[in-house]
mmJSON file of the N, C-alpha and C atoms, coordinates in Angstrom:
{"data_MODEL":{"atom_site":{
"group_PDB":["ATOM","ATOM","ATOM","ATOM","ATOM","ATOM","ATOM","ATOM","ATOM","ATOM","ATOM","ATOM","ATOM","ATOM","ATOM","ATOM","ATOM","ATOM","ATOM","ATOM","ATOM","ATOM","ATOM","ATOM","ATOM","ATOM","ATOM","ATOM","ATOM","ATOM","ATOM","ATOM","ATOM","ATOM","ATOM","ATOM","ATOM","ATOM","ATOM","ATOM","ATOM","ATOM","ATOM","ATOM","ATOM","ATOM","ATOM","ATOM","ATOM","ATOM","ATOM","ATOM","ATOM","ATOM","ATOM","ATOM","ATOM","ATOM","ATOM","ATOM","ATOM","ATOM","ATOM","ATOM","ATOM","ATOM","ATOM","ATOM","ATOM","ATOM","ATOM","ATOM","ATOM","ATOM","ATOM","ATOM","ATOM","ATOM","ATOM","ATOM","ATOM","ATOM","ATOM","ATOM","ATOM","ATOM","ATOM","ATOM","ATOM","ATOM","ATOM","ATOM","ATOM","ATOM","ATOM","ATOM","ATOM","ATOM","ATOM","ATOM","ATOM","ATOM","ATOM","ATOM","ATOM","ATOM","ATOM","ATOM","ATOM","ATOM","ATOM","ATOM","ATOM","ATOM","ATOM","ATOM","ATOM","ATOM","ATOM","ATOM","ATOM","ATOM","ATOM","ATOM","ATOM","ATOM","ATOM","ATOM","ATOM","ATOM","ATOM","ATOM","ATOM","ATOM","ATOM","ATOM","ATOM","ATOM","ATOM","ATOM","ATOM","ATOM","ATOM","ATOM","ATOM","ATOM","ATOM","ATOM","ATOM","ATOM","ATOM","ATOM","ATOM","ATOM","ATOM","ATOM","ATOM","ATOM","ATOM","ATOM","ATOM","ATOM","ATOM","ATOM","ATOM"],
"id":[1,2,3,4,5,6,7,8,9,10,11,12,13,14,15,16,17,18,19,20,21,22,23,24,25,26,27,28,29,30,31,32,33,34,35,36,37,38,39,40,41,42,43,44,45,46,47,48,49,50,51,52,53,54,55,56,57,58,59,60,61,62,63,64,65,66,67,68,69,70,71,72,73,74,75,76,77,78,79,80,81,82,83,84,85,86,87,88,89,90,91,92,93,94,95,96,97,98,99,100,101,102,103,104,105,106,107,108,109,110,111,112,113,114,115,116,117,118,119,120,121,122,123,124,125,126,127,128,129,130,131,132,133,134,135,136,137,138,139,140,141,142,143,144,145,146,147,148,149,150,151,152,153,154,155,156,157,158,159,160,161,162,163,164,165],
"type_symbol":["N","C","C","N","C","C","N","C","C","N","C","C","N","C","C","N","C","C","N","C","C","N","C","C","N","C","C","N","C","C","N","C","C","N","C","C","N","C","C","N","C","C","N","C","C","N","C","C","N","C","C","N","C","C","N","C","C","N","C","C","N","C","C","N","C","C","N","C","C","N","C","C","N","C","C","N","C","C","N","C","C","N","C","C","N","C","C","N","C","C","N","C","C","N","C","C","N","C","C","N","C","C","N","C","C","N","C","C","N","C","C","N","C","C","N","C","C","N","C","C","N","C","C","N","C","C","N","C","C","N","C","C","N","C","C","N","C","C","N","C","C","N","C","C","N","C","C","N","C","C","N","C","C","N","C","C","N","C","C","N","C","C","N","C","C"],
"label_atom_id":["N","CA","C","N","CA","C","N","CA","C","N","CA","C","N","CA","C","N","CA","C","N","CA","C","N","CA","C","N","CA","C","N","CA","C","N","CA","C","N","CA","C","N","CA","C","N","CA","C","N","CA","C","N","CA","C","N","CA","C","N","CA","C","N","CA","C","N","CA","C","N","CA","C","N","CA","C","N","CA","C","N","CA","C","N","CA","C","N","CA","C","N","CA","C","N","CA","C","N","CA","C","N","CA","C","N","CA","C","N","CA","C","N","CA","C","N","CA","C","N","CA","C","N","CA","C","N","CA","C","N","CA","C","N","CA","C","N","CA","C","N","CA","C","N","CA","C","N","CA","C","N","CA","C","N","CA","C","N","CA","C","N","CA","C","N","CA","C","N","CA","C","N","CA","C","N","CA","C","N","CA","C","N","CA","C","N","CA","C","N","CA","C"],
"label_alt_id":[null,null,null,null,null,null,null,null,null,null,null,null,null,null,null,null,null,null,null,null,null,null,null,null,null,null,null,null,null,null,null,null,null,null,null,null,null,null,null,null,null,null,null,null,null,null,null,null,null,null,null,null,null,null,null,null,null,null,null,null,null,null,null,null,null,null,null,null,null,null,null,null,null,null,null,null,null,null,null,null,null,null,null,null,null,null,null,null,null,null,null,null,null,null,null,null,null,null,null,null,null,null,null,null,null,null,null,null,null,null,null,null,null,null,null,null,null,null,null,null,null,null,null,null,null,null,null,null,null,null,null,null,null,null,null,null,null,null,null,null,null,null,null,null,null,null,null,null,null,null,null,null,null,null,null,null,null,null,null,null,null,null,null,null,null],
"label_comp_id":["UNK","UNK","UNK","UNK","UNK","UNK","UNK","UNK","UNK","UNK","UNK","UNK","UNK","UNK","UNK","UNK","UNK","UNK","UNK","UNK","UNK","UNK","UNK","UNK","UNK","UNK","UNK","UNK","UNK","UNK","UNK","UNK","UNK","UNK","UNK","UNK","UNK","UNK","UNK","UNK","UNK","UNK","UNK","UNK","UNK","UNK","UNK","UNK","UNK","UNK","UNK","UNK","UNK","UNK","UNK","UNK","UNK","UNK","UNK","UNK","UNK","UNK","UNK","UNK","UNK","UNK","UNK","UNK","UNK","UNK","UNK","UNK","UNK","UNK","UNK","UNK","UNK","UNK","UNK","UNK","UNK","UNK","UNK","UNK","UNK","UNK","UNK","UNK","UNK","UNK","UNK","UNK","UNK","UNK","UNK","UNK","UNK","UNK","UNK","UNK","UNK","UNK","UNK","UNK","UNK","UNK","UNK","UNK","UNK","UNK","UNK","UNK","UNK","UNK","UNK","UNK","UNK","UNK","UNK","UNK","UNK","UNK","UNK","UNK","UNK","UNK","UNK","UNK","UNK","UNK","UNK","UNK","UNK","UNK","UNK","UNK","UNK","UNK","UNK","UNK","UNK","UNK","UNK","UNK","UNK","UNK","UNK","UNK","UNK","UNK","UNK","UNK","UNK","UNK","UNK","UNK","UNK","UNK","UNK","UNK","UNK","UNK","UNK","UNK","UNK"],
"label_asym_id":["A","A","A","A","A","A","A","A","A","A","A","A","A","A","A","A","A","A","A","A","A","A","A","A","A","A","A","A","A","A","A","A","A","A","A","A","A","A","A","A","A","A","A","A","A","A","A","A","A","A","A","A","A","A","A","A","A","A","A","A","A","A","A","A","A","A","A","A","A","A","A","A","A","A","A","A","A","A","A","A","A","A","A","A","A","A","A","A","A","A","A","A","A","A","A","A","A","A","A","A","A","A","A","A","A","A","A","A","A","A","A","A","A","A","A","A","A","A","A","A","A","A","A","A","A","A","A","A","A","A","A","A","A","A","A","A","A","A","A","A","A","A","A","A","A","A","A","A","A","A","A","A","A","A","A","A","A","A","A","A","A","A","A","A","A"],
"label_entity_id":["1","1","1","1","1","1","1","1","1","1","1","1","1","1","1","1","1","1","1","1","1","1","1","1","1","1","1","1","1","1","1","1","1","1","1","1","1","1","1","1","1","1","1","1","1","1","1","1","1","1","1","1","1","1","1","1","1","1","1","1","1","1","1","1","1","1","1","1","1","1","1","1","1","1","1","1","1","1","1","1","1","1","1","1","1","1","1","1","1","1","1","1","1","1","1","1","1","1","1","1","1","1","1","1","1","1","1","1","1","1","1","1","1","1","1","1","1","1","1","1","1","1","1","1","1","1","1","1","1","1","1","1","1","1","1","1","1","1","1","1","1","1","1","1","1","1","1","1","1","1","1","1","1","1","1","1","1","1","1","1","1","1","1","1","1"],
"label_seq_id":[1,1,1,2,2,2,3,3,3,4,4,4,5,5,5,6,6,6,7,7,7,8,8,8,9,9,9,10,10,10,11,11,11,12,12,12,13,13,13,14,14,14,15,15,15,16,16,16,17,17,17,18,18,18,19,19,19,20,20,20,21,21,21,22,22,22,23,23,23,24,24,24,25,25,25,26,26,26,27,27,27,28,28,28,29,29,29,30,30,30,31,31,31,32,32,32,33,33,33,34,34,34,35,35,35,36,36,36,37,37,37,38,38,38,39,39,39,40,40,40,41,41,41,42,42,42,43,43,43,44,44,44,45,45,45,46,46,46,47,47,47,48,48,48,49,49,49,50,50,50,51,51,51,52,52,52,53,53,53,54,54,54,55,55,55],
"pdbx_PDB_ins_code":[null,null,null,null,null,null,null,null,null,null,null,null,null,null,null,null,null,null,null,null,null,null,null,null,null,null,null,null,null,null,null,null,null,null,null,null,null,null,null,null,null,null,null,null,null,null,null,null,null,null,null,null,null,null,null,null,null,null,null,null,null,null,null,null,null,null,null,null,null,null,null,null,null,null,null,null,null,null,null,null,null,null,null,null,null,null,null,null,null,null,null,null,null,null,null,null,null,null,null,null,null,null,null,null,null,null,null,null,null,null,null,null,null,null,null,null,null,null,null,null,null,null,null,null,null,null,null,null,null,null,null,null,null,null,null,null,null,null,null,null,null,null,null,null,null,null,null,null,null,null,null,null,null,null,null,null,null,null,null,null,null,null,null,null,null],
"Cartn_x":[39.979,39.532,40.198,40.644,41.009,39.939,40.419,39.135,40.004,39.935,40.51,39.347,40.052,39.099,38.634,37.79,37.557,38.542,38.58,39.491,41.082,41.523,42.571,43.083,42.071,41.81,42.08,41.073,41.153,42.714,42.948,44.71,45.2,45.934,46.971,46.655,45.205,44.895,45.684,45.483,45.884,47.27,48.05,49.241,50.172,49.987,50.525,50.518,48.617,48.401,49.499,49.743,50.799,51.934,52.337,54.122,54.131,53.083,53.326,52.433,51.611,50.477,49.518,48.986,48.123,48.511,49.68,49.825,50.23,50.301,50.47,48.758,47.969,46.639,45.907,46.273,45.772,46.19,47.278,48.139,48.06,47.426,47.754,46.728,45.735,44.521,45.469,46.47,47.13,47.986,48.877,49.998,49.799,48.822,48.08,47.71,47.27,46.661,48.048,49.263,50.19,51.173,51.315,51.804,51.12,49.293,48.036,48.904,49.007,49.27,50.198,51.363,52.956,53.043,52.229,52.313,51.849,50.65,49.939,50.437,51.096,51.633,53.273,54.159,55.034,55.15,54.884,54.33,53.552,52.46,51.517,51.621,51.233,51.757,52.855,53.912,55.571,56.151,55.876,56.31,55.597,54.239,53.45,53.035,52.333,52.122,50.751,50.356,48.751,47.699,47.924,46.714,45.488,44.566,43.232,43.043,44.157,43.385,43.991,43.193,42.982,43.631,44.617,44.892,43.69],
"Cartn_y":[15.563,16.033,15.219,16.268,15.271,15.609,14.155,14.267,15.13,16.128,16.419,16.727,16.639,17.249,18.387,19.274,20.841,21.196,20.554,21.173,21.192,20.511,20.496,21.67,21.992,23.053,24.539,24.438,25.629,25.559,24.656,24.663,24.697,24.766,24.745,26.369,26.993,28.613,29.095,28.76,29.723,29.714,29.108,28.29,29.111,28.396,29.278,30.685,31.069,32.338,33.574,32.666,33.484,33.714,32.665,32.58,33.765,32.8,33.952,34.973,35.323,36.642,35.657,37.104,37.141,35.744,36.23,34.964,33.626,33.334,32.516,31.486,32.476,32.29,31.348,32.642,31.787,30.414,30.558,29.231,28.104,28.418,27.349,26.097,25.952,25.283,24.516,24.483,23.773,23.193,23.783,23.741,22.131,22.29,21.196,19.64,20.177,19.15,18.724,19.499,18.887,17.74,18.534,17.6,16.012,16.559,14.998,14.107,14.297,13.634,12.768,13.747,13.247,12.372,12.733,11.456,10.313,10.407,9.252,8.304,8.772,8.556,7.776,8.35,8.034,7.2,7.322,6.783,5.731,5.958,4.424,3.744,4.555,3.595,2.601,3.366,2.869,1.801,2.75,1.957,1.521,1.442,0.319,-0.585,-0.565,-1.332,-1.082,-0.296,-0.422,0.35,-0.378,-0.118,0.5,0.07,0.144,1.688,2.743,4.211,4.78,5.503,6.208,7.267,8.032,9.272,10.456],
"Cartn_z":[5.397,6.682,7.776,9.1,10.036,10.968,11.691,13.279,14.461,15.331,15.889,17.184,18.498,19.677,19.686,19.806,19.871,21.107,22.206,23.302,22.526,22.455,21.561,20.732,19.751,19.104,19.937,20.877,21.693,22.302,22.804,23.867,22.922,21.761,20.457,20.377,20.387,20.563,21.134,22.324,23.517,23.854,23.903,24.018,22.525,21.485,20.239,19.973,20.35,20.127,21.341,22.836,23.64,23.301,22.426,22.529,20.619,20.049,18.852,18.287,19.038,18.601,17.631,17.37,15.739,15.303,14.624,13.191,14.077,15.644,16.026,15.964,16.431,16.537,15.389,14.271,12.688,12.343,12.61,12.141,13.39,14.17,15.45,15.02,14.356,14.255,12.887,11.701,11.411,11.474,12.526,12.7,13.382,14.165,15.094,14.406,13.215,12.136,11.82,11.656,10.745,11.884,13.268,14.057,14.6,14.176,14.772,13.663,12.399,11.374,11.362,11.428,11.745,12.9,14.071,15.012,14.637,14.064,13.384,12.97,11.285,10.682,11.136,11.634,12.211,13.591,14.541,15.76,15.872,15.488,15.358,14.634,13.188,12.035,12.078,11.721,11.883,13.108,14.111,15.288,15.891,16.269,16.895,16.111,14.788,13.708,13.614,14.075,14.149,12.84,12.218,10.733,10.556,12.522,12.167,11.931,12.755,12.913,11.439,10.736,9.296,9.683,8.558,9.059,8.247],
"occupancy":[1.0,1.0,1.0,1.0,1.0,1.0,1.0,1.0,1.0,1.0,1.0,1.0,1.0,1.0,1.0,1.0,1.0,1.0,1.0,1.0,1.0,1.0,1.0,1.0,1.0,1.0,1.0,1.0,1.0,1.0,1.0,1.0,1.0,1.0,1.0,1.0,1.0,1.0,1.0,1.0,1.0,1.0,1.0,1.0,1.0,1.0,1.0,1.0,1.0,1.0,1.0,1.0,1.0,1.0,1.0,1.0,1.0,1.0,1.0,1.0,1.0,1.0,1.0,1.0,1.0,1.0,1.0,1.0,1.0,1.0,1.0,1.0,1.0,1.0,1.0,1.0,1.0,1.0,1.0,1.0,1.0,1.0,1.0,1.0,1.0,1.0,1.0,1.0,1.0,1.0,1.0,1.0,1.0,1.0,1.0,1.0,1.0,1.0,1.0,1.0,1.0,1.0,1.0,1.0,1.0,1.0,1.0,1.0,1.0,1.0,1.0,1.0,1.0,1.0,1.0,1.0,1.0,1.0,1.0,1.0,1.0,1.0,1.0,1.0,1.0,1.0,1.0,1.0,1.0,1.0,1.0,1.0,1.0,1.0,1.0,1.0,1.0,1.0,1.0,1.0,1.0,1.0,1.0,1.0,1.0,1.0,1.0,1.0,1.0,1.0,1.0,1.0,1.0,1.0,1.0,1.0,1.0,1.0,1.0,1.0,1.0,1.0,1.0,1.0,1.0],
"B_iso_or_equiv":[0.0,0.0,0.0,0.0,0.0,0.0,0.0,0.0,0.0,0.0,0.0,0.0,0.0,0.0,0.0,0.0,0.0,0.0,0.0,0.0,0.0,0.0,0.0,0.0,0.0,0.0,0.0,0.0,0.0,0.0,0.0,0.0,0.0,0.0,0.0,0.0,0.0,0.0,0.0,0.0,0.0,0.0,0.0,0.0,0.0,0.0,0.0,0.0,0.0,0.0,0.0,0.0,0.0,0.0,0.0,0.0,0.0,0.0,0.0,0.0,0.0,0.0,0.0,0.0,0.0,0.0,0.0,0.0,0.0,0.0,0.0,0.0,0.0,0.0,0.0,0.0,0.0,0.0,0.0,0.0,0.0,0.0,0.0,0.0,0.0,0.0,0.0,0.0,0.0,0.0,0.0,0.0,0.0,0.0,0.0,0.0,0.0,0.0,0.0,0.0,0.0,0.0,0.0,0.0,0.0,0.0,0.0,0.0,0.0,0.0,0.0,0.0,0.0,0.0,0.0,0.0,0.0,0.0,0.0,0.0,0.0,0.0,0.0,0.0,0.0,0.0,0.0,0.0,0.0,0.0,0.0,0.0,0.0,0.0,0.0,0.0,0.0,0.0,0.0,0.0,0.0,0.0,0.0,0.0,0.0,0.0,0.0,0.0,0.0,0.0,0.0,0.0,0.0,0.0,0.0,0.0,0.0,0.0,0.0,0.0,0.0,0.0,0.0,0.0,0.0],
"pdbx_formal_charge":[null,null,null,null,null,null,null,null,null,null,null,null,null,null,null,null,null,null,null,null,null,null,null,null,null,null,null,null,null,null,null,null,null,null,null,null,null,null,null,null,null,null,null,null,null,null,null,null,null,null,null,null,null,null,null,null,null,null,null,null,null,null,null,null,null,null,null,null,null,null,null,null,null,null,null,null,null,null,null,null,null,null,null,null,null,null,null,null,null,null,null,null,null,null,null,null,null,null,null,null,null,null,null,null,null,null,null,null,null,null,null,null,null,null,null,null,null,null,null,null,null,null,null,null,null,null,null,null,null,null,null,null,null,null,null,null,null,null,null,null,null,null,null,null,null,null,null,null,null,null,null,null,null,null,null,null,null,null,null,null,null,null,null,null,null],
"auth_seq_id":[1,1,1,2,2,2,3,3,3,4,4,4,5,5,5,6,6,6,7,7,7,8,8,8,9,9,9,10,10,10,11,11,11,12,12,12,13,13,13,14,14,14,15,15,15,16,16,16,17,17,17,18,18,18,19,19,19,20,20,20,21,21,21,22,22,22,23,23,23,24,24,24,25,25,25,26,26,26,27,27,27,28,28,28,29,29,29,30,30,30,31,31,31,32,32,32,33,33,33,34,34,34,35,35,35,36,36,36,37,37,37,38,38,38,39,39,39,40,40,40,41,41,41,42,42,42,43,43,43,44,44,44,45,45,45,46,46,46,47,47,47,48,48,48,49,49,49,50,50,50,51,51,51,52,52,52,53,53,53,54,54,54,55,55,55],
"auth_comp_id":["UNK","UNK","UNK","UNK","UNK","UNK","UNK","UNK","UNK","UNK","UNK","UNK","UNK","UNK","UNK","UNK","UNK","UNK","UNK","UNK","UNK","UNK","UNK","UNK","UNK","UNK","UNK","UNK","UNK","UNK","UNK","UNK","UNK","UNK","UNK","UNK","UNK","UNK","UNK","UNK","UNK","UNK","UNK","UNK","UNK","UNK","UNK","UNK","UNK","UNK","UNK","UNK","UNK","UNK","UNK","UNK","UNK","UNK","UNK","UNK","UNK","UNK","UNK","UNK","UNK","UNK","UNK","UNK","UNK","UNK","UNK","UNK","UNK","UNK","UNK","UNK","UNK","UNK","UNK","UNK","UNK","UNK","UNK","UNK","UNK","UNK","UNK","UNK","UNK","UNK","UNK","UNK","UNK","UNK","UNK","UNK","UNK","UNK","UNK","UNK","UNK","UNK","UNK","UNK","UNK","UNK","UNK","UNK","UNK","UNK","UNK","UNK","UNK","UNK","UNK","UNK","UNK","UNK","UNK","UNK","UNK","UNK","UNK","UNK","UNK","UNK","UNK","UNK","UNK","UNK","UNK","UNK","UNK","UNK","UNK","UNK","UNK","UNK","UNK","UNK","UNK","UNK","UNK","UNK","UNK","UNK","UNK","UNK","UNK","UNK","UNK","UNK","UNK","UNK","UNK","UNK","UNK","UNK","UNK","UNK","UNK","UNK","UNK","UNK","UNK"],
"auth_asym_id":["A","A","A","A","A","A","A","A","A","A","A","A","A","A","A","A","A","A","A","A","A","A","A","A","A","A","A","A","A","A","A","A","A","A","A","A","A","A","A","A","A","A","A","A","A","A","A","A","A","A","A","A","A","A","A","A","A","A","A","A","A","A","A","A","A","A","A","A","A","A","A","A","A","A","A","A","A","A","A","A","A","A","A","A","A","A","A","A","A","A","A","A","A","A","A","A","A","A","A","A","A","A","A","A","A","A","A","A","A","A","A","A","A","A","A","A","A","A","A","A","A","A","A","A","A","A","A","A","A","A","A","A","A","A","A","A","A","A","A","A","A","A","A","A","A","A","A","A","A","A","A","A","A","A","A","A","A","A","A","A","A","A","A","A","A"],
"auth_atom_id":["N","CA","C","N","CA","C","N","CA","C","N","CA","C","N","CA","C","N","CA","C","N","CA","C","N","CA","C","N","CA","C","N","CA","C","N","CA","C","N","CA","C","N","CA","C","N","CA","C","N","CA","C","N","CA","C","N","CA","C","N","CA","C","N","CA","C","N","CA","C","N","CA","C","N","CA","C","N","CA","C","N","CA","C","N","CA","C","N","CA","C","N","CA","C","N","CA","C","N","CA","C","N","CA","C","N","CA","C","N","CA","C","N","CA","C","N","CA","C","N","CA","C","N","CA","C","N","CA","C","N","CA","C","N","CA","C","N","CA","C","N","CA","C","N","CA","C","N","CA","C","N","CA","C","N","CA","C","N","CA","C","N","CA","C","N","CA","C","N","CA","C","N","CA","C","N","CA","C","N","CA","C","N","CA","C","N","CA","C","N","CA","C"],
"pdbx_PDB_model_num":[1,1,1,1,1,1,1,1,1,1,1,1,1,1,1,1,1,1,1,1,1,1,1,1,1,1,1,1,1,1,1,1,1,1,1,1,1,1,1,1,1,1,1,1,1,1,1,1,1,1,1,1,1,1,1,1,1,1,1,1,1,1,1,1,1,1,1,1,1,1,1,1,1,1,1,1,1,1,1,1,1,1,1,1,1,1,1,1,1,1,1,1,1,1,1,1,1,1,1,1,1,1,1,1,1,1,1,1,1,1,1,1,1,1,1,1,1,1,1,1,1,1,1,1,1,1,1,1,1,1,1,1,1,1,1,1,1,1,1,1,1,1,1,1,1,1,1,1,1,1,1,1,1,1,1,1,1,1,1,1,1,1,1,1,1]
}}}
């Protein structure tokens, strides 16, 4: 499970769901999870050094 904002959620909606319809819509609520991650992961982790936040 990830922690994500509900607003977040909704703007990745609306935003994805314009540029790609339907299947933009469905997929926008992971697509979201896969980029929270990758920043995480890459960004904090990696280059700031910072351990404490869990992905």
């Amino acid at each position: 499970m990830v922690e994500m904002p509900p607003a977040l959620v909704i703007i990745a909606q609306v935003f994805i769901g314009l540029f790609s319809g339907v299947l933009g819509l469905i997929l926008a609520t992971p697509i979201m999870v896969i980029i929270l991650v990758v920043v995480k992961m890459v960004y904090i982790h990696d280059i700031l050094g910072d351990e404490s936040l869990k992905v």
